[in-house]
N, CA, C and O atoms as a Tinker XYZ file with bonds, in Angstrom:
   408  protein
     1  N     15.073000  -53.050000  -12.012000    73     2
     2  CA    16.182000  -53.749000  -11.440000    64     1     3
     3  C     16.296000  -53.335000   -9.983000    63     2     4     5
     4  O     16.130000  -52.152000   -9.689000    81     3
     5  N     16.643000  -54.486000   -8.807000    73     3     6
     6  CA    16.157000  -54.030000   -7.865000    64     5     7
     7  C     18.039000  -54.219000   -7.526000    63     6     8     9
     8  O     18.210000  -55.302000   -8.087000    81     7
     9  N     19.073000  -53.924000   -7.118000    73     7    10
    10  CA    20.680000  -54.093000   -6.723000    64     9    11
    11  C     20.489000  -53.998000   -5.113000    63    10    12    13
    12  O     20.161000  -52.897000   -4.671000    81    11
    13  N     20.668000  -55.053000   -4.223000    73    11    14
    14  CA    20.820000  -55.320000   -2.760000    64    13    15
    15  C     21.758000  -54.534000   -2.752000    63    14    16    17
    16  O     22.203000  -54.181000   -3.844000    81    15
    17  N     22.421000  -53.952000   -1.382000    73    15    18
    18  CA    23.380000  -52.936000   -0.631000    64    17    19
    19  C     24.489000  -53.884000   -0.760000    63    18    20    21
    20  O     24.501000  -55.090000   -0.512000    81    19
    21  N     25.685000  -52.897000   -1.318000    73    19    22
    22  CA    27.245000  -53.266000   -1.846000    64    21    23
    23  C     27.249000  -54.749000   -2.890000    63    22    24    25
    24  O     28.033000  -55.697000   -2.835000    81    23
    25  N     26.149000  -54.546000   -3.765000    73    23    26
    26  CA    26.518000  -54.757000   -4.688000    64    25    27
    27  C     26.875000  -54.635000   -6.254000    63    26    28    29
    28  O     26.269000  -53.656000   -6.690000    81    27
    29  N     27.552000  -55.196000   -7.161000    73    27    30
    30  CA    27.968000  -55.226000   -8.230000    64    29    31
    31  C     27.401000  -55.913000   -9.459000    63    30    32    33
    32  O     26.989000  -57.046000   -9.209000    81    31
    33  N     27.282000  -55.552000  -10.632000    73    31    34
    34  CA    26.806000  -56.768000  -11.583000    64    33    35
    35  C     28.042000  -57.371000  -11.637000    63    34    36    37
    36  O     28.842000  -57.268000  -10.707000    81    35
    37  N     28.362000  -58.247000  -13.052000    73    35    38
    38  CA    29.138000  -58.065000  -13.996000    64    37    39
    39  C     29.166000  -56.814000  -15.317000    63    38    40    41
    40  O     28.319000  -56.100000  -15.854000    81    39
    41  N     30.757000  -57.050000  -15.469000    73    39    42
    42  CA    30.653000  -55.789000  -16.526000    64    41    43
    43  C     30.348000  -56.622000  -17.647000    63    42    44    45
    44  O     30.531000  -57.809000  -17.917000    81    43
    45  N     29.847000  -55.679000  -18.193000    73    43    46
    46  CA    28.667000  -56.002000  -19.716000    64    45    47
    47  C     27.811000  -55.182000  -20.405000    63    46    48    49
    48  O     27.238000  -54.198000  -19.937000    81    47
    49  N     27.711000  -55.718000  -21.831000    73    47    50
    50  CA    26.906000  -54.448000  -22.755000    64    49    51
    51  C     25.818000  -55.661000  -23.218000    63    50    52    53
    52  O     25.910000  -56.889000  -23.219000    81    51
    53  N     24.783000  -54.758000  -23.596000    73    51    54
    54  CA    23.540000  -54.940000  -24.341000    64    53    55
    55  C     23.778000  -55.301000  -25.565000    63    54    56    57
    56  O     22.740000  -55.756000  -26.045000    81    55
    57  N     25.010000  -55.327000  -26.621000    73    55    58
    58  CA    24.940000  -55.680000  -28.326000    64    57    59
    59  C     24.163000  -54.462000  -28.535000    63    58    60    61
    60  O     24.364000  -53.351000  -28.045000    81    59
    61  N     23.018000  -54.935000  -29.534000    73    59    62
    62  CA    23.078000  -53.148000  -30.440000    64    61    63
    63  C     21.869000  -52.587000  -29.565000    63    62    64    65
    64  O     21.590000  -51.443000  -29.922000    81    63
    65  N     21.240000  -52.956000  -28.745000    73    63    66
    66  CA    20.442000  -51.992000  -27.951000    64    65    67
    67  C     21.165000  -51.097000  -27.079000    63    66    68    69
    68  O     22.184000  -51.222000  -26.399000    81    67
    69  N     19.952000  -49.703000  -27.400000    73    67    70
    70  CA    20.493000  -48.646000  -26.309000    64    69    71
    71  C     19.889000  -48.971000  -24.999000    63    70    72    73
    72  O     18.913000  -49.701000  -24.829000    81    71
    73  N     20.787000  -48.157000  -23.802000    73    71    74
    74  CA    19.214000  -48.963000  -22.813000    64    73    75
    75  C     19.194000  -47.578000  -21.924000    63    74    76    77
    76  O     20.169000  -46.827000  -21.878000    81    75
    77  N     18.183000  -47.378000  -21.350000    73    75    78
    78  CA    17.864000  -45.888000  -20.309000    64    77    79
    79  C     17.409000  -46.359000  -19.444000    63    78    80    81
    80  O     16.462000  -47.144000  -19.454000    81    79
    81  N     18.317000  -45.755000  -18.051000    73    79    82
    82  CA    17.993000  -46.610000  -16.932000    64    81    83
    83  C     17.458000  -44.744000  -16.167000    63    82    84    85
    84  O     18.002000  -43.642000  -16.100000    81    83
    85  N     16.195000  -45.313000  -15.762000    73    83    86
    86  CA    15.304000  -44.268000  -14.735000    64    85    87
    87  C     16.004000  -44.197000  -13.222000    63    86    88    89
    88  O     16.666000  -45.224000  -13.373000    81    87
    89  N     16.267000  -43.867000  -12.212000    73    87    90
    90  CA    16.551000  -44.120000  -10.994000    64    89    91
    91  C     15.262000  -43.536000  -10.195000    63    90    92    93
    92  O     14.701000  -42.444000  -10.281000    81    91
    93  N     14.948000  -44.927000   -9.204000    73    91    94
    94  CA    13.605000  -44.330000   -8.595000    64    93    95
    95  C     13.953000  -44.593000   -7.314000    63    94    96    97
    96  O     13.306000  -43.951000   -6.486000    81    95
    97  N     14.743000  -45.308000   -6.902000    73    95    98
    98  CA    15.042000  -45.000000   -5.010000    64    97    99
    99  C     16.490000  -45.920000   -4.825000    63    98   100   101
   100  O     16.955000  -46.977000   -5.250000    81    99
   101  N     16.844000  -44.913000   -3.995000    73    99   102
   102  CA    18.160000  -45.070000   -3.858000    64   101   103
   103  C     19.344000  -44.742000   -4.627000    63   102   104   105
   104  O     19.197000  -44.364000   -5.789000    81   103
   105  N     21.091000  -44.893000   -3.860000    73   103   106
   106  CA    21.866000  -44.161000   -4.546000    64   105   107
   107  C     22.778000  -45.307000   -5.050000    63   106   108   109
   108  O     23.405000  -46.030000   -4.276000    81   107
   109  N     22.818000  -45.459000   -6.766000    73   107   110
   110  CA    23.415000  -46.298000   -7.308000    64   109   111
   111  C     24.177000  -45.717000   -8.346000    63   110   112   113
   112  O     23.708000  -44.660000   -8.766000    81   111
   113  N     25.372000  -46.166000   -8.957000    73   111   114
   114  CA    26.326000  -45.795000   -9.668000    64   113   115
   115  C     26.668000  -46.523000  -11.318000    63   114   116   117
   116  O     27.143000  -47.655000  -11.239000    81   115
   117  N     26.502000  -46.069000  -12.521000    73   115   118
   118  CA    27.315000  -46.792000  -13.555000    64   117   119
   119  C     28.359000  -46.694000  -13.900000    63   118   120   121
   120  O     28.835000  -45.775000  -14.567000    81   119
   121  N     28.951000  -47.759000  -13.439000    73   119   122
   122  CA    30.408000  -47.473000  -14.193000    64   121   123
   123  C     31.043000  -47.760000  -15.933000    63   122   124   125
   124  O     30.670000  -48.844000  -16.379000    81   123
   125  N     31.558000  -47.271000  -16.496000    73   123   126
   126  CA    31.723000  -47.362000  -17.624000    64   125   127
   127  C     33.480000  -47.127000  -17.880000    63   126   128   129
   128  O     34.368000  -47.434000  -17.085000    81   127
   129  N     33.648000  -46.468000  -19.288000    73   127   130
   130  CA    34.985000  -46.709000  -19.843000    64   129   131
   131  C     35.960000  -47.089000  -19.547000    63   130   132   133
   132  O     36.909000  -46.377000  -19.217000    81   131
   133  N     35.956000  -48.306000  -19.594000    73   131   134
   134  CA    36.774000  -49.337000  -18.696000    64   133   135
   135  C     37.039000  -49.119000  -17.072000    63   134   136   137
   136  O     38.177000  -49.203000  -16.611000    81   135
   137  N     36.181000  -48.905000  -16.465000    73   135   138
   138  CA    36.117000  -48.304000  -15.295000    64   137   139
   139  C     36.372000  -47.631000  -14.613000    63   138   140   141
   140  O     36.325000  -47.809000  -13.396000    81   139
   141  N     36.799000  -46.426000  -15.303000    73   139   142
   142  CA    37.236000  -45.358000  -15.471000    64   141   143
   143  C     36.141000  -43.775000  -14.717000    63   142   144   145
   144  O     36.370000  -42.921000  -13.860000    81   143
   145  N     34.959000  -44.092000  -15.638000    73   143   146
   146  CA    34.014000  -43.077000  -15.151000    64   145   147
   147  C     33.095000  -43.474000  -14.054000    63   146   148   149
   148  O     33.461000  -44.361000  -13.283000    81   147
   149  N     32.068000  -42.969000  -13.926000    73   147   150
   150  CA    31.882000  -43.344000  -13.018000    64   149   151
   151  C     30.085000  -42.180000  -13.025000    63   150   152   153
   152  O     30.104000  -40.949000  -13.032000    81   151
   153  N     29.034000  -42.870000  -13.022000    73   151   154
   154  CA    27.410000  -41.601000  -13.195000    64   153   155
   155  C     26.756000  -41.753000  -11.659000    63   154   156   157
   156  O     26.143000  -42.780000  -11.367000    81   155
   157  N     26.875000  -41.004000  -10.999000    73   155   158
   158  CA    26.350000  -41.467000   -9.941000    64   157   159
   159  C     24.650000  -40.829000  -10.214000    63   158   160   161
   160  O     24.364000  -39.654000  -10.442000    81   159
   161  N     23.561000  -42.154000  -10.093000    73   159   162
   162  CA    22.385000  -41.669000  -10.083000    64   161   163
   163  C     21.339000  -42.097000   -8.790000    63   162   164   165
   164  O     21.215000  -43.174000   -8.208000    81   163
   165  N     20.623000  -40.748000   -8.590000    73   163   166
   166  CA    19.797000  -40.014000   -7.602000    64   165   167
   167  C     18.533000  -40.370000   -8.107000    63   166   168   169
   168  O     18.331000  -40.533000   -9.310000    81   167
   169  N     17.675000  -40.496000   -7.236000    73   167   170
   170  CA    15.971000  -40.625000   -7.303000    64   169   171
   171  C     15.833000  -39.722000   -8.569000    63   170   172   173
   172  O     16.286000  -38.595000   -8.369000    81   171
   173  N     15.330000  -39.919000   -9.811000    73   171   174
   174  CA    14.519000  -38.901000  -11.104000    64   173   175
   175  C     16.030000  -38.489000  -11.528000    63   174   176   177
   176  O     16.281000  -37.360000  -11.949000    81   175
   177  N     16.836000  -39.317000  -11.409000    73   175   178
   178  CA    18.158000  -39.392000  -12.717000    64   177   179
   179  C     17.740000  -40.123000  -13.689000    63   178   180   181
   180  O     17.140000  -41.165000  -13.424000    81   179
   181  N     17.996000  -39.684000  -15.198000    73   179   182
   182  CA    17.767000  -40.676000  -16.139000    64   181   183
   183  C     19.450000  -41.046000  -16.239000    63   182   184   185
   184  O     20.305000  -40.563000  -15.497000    81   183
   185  N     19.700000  -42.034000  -17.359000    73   183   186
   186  CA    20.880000  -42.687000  -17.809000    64   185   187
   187  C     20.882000  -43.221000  -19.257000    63   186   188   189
   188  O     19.925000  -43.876000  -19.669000    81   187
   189  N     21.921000  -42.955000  -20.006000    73   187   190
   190  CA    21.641000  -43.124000  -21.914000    64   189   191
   191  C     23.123000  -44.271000  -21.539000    63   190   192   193
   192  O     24.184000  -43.851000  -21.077000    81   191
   193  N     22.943000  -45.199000  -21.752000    73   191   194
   194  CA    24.011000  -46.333000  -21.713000    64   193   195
   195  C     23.522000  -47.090000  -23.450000    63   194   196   197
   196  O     22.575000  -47.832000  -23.713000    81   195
   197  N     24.976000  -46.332000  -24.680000    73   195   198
   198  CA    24.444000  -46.477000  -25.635000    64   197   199
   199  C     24.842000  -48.096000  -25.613000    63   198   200   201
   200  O     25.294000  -48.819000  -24.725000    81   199
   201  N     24.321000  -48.421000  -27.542000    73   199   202
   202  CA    24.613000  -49.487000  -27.893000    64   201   203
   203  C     26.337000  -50.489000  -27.262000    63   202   204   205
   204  O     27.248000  -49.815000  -26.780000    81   203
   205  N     26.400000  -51.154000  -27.316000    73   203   206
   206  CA    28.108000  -51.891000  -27.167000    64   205   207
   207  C     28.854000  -51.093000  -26.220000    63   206   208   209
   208  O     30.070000  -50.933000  -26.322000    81   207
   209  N     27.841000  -50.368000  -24.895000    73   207   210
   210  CA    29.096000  -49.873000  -24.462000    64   209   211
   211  C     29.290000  -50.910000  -23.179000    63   210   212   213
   212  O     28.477000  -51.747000  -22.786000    81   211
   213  N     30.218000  -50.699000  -22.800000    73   211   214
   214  CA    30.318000  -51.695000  -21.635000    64   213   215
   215  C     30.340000  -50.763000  -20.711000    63   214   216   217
   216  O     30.770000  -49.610000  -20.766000    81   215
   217  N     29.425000  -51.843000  -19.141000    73   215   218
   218  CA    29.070000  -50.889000  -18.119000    64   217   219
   219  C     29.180000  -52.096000  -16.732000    63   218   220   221
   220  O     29.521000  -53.271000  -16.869000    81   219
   221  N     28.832000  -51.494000  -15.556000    73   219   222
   222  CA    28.082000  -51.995000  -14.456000    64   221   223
   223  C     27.704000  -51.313000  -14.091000    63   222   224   225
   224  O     27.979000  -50.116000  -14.169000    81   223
   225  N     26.646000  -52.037000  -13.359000    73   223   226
   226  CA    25.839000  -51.295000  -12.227000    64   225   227
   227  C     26.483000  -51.443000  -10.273000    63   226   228   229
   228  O     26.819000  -52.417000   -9.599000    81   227
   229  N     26.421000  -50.370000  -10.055000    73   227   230
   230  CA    27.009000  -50.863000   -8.234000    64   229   231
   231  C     26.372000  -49.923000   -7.856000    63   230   232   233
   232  O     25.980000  -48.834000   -8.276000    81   231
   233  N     26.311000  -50.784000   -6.608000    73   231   234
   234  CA    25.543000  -50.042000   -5.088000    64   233   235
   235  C     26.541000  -50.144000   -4.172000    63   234   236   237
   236  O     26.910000  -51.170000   -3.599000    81   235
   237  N     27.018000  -48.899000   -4.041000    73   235   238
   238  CA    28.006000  -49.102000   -2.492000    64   237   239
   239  C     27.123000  -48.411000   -1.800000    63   238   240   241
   240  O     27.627000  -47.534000   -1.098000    81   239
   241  N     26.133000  -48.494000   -1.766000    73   239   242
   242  CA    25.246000  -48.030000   -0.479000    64   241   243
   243  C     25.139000  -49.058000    0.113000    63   242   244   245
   244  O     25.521000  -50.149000   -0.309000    81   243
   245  N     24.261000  -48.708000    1.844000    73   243   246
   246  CA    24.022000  -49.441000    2.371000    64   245   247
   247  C     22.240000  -49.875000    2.539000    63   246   248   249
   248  O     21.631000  -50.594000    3.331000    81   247
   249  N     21.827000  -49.029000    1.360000    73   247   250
   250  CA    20.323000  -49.553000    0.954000    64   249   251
   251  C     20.030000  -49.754000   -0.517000    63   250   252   253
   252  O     20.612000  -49.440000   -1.556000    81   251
   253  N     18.784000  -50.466000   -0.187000    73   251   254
   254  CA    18.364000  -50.890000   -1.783000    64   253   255
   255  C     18.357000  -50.025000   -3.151000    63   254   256   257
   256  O     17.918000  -48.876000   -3.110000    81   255
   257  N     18.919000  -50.658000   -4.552000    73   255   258
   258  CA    18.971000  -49.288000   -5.299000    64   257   259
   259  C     17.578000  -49.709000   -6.428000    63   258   260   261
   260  O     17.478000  -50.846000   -6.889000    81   259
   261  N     16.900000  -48.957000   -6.650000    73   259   262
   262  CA    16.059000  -49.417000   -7.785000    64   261   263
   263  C     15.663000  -48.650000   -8.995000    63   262   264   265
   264  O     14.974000  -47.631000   -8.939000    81   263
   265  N     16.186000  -49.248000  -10.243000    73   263   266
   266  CA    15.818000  -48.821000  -11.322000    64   265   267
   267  C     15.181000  -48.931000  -11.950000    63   266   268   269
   268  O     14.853000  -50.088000  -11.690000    81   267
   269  N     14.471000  -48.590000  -12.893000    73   267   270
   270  CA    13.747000  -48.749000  -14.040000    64   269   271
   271  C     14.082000  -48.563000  -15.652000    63   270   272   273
   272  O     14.074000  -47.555000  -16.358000    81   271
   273  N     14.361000  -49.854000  -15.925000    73   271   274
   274  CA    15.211000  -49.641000  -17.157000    64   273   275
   275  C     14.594000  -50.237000  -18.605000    63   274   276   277
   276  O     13.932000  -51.274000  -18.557000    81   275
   277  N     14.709000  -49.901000  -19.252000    73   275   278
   278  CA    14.293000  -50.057000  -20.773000    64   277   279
   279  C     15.645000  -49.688000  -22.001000    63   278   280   281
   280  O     16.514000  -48.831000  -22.164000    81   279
   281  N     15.025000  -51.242000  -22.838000    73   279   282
   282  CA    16.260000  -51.045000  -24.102000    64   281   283
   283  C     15.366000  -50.873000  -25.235000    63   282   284   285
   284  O     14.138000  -50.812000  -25.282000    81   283
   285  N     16.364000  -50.800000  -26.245000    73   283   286
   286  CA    15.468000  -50.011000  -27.924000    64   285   287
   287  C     15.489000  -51.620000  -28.657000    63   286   288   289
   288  O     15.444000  -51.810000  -29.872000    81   287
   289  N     15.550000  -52.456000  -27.842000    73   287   290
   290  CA    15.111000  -54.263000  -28.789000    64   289   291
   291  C     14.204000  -54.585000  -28.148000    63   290   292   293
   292  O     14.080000  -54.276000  -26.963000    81   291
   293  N     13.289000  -55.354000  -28.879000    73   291   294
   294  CA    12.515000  -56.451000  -28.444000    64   293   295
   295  C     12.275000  -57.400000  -27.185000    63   294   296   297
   296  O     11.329000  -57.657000  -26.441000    81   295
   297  N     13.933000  -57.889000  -27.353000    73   295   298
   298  CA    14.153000  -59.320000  -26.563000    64   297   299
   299  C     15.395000  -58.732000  -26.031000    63   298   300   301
   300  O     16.357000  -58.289000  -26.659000    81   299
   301  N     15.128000  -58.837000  -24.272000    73   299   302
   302  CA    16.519000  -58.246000  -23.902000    64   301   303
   303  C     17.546000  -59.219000  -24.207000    63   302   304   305
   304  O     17.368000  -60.435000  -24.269000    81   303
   305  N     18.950000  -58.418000  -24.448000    73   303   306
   306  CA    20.304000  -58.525000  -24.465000    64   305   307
   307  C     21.181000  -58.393000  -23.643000    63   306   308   309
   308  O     21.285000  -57.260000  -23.173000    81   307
   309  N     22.286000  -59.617000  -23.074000    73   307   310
   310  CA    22.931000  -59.557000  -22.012000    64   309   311
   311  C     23.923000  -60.071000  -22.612000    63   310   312   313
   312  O     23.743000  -61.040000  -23.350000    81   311
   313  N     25.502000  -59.389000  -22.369000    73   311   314
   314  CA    26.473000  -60.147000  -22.574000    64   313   315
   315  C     27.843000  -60.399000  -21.468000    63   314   316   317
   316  O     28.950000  -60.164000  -21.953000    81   315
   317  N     27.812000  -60.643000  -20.706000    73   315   318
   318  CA    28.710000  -60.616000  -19.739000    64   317   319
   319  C     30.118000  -60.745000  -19.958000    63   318   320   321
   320  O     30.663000  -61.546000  -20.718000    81   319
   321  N     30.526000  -60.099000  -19.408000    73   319   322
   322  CA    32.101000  -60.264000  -19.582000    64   321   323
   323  C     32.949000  -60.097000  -18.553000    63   322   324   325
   324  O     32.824000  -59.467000  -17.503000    81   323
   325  N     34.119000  -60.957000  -19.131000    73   323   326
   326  CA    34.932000  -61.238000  -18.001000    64   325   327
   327  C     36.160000  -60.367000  -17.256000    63   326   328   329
   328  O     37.098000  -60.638000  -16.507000    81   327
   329  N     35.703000  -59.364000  -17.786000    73   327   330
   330  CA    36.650000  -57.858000  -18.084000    64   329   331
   331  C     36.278000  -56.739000  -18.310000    63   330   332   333
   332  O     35.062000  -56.550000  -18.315000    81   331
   333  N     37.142000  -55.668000  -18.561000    73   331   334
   334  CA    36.608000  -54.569000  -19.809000    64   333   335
   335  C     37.519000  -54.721000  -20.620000    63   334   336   337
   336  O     38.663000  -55.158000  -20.492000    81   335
   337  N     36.948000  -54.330000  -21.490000    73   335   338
   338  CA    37.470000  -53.575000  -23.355000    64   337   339
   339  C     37.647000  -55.287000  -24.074000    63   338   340   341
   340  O     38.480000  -55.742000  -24.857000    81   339
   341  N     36.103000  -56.094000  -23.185000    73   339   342
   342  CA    36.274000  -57.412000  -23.927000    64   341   343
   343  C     35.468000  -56.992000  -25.499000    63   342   344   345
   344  O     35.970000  -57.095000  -26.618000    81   343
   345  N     34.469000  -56.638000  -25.244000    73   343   346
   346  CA    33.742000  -56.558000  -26.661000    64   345   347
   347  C     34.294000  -55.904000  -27.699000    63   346   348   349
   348  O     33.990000  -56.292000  -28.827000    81   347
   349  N     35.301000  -54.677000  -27.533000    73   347   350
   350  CA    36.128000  -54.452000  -28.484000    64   349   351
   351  C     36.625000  -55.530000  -29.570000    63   350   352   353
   352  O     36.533000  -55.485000  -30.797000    81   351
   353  N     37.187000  -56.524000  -28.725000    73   351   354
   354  CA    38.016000  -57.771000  -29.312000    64   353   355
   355  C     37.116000  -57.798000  -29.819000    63   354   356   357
   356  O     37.010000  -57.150000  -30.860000    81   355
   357  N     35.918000  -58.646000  -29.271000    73   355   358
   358  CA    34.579000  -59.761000  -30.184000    64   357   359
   359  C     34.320000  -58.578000  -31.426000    63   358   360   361
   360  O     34.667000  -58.967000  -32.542000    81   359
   361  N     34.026000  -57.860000  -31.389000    73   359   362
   362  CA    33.763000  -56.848000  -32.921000    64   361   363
   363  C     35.180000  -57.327000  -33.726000    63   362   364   365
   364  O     35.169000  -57.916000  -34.807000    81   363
   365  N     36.063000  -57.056000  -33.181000    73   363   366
   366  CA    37.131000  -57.229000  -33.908000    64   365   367
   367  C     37.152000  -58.472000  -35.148000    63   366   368   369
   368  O     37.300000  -58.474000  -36.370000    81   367
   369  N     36.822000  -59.921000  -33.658000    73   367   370
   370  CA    37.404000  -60.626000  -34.656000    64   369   371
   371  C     35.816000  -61.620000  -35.160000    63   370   372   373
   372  O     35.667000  -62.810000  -35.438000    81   371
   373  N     34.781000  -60.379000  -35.090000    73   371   374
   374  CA    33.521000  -61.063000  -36.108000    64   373   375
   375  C     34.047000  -60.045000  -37.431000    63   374   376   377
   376  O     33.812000  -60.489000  -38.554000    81   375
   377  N     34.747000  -58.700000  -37.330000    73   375   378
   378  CA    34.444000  -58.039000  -38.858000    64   377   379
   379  C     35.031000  -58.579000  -39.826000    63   378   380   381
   380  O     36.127000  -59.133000  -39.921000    81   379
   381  N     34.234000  -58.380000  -40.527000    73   379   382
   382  CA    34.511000  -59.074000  -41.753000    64   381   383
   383  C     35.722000  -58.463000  -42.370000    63   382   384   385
   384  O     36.039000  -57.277000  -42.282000    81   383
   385  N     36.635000  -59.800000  -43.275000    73   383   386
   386  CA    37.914000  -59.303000  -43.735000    64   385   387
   387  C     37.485000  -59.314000  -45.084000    63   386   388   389
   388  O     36.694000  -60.018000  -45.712000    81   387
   389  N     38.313000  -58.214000  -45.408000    73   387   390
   390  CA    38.364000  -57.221000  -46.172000    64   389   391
   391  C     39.373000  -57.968000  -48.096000    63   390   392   393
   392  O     40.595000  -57.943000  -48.245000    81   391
   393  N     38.617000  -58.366000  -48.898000    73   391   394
   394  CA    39.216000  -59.310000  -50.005000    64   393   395
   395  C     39.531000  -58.831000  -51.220000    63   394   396   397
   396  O     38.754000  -58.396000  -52.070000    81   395
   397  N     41.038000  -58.956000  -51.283000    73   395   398
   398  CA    40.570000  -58.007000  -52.882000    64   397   399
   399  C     41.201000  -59.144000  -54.079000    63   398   400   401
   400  O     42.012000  -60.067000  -53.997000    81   399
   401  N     40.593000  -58.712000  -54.925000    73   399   402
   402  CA    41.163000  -59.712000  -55.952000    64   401   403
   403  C     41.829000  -58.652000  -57.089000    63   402   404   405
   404  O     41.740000  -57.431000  -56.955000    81   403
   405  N     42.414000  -59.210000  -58.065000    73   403   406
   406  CA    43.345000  -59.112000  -59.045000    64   405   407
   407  C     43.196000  -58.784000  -60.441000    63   406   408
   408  O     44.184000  -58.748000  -61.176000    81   407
């Protein structure tokens, strides 16, 4: 992933892949728990961004940031969102309800 200077993704998770992002030049940042934290990674930083978590990527630098990233699926997974603590909901209202009979 190559992130131009001062920029942002969208925030978003992968679904059930984990993904490990390498940092190989430049100084770029993930933000996570509802934007709250904050990983700042350096040239030969790794990064464990598990399953469903929600993240971005930003560059408030004023040079190029480049990563090297890999997930534990097949076929990458992107889910964008228009917020944080959206995917919470979506789990919510796919789990299955709960039936009892008599």
């Amino acid at each position: 992933m190559i992130a131009k200077p001062h920029t942002a993704s969208d925030v978003h998770h992968h679904g059930e892949q984990d993904t490990i992002v390498y940092a190989a030049r430049g100084l770029g940042t993930v933000v996570s728990k509802g934007g709250e934290e904050r990983q700042n990674l350096e040239p030969g930083d790794f990064a464990l961004i598990p399953a469903f978590a929600e993240h971005q990527e930003v560059n408030d630098s004023d040079e190029e940031v480049v990563w090297i990233i890999t997930r534990s699926g097949r076929e990458p997974f992107v889910r964008n969102l228009e917020g944080w603590n959206l995917s919470k909901r979506d789990r919510k209202a796919k789990a299955p309800v709960e039936s009892r009979t008599s």
